[in-house]
N, C-alpha and C positions, 0 to 999 in steps of 0.2 A: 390686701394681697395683690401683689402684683401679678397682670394678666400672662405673663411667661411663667410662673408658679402655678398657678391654677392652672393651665393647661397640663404642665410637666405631673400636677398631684392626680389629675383625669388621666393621664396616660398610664400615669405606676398602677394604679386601681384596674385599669384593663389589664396590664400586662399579669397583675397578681390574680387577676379573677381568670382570665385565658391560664394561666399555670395550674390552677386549680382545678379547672374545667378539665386540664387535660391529663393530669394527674390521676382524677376520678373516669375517664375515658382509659387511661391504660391499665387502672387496677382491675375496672369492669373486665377487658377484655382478658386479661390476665384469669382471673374470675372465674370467667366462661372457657376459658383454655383447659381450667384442672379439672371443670364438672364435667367436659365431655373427653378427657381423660379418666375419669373415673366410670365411666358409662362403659369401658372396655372391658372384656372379661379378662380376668387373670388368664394368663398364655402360658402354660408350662410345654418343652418337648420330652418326648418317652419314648425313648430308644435308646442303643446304643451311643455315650457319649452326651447325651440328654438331660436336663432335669432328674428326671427318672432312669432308671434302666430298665424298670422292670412296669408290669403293672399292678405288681403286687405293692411295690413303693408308692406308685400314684395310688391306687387305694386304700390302703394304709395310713396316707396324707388324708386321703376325702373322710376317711372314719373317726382321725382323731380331732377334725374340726367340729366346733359348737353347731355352727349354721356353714352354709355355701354362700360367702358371699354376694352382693348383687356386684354386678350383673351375671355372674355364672363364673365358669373355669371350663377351660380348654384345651384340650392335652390333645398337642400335636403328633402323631405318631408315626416315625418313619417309615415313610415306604420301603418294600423289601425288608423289614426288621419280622426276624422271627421270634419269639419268647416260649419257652419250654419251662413252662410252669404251670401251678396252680393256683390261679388269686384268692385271695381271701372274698368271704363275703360282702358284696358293700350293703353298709348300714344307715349311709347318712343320706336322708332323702333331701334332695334338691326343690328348687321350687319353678316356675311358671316365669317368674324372677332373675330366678340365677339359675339355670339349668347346669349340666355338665356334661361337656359331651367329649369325647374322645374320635378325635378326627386323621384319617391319612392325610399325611404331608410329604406332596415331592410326585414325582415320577414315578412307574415303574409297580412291582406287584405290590398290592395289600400287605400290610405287616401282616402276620397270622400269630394265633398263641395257639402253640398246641400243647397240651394238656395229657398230663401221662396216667391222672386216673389212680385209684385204689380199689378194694374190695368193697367200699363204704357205699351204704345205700344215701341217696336222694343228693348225690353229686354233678355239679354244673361246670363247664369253664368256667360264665361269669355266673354268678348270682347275685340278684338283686330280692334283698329282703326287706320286707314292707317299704320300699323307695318309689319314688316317681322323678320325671323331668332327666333322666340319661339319655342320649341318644351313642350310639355306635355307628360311626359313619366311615366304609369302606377299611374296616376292621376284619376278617378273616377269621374263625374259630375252627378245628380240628383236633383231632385224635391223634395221640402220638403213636408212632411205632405199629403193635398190636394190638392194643388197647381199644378196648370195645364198649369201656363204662361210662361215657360217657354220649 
């Protein structure tokens, strides 16, 4: 073999192994871009115009899943949003893992839910039954109207 071949055969072999190398450097990173995209909580918004509208619908969502996935869910809740309702109970306990939390988003006052209440004994705004791992953050609870049962 002539010494201009042998050279030119040394060269293709770098250039395929350098494409190789760098093939496996961009999938790595690639890789590592979707796991610390998956480390983010699910982000829903809950308000007016939102994912949700209500927090009856965001609850409703969290009870009819199996588990909360990791790393949690997130429901952002407009600031200034008022909600005149009564939620259902939530049932589906979160974990230390994937918590849930329902968080104010934006400027301005606290969304609030105010709650209009029945004659029913052992009634809550929210209820949480046998669950853990919720937080409520800059969320507002009141009595509607006249309403005193709650």
């Amino acid at each position: 073999m002539s010494p201009v071949l042998f050279l030119l055969e040394i060269n293709m072999r770098r250039a395929i192994l350098l494409s190789i190398c760098l093939c496996l450097a961009g999938s790595f990173a690639f890789g590592q871009a979707g796991v610390e995209a998956l480390r983010s909580p699910l982000t829903f918004t809950l308000g007016p115009g939102g994912d949700y509208e209500s927090f009856s619908g965001a609850i409703e969502y969290l009870n009819g899943l199996s588990n909360i996935p990791q790393p949690g869910i997130t429901f952002l809740v407009s600031a200034g949003a008022a909600f005149n309702e009564n939620p259902p109970t939530i049932t589906r306990s979160a974990s230390e893992a994937a918590p849930v939390v329902f968080q104010k988003q934006g400027e301005g006052e606290n969304p609030i839910i105010y709650a209009t209440g029945t004659s029913a004994l052992n009634e809550a705004i929210i209820r949480l039954e046998g669950v853990q791992y919720y937080t409520f953050d800059g969320v507002d609870l009141a009595n509607s109207g006249n309403t005193q049962a709650m």
